[in-house]
C-alpha positions in Angstrom: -4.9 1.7 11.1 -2.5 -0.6 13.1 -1.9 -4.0 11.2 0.7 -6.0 10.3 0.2 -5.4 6.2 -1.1 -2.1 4.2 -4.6 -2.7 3.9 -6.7 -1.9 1.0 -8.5 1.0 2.6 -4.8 2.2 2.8 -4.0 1.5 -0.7 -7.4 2.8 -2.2 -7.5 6.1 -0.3 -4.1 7.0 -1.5 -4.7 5.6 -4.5 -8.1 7.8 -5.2 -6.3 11.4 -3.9 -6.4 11.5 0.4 -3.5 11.5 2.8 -3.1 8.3 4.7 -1.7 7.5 8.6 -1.0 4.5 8.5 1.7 2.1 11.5 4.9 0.7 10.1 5.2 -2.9 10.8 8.4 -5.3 10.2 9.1 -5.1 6.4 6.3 -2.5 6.0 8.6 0.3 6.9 8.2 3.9 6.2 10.4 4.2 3.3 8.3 2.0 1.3 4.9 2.6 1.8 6.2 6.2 1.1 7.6 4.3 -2.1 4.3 3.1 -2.9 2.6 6.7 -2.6 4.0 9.8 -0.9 0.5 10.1 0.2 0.7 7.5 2.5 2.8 8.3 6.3 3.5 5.5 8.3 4.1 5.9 12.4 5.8 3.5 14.5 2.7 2.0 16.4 2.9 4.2 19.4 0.8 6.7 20.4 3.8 9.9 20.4 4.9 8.3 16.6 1.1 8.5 15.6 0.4 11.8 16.7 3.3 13.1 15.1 2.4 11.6 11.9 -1.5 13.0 12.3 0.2 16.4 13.0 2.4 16.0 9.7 -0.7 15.1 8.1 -2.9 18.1 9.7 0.1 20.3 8.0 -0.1 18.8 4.8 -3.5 19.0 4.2 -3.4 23.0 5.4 -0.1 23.5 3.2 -1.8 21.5 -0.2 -0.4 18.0 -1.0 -0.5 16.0 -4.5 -3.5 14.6 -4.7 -2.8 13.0 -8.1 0.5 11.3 -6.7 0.8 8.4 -8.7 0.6 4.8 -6.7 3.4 2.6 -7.2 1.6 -1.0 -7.9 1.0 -2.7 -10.8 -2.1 -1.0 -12.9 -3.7 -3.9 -14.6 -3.8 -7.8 -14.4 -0.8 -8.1 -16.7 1.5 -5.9 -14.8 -0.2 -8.2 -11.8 0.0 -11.6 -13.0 1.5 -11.6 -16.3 4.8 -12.9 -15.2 3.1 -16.4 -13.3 -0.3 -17.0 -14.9 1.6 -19.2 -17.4 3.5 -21.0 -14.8 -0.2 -21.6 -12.9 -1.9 -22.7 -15.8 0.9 -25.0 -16.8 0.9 -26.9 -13.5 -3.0 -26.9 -13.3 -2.5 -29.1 -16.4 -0.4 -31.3 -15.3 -2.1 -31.8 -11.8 -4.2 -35.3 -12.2 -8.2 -34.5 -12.2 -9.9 -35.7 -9.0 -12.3 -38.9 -9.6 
């Protein structure tokens, strides 16, 4: 996938066992999506950086890889939005109700 942010597809395949290629992009370097889930390789986005990774990937899948690596993001709304859902609700209060 080349974009400039990990994708759900990307998340969710990891997430449910398979090994991901994936492009780096700005912040969204290799180093952290492999933070988020050593299941997920990131390439430069250029063709000789891809096909490396698809080779690394080709190896893994023939050598066995973790497919229960655990995914690095939050696992439930509280881990998600526990921390600002009462800073939202308090200024949804105090916001004036259209007329």
């Amino acid at each position: 996938m080349l974009s400039p942010h990990t994708s759900y597809p990307v998340l969710e395949m990891a997430a449910s066992g398979g090994l991901v290629v994936t492009n780096s992009f700005a912040t969204k370097s290799a180093e952290r999506l492999g933070r988020i889930s050593p299941n997920i390789i990131a390439a430069r986005p250029a063709a000789d950086s891809i096909a490396a990774a698809l080779i690394d990937a080709a190896g893994r899948v023939s050598r066995g890889y973790d497919r229960l690596a655990p995914l690095a993001l939050p696992d439930s709304w509280d881990a998600s939005l526990g921390n600002v859902v009462g800073d939202v609700a308090d200024w949804i209060t105090r916001v004036p109700a259209a007329r």
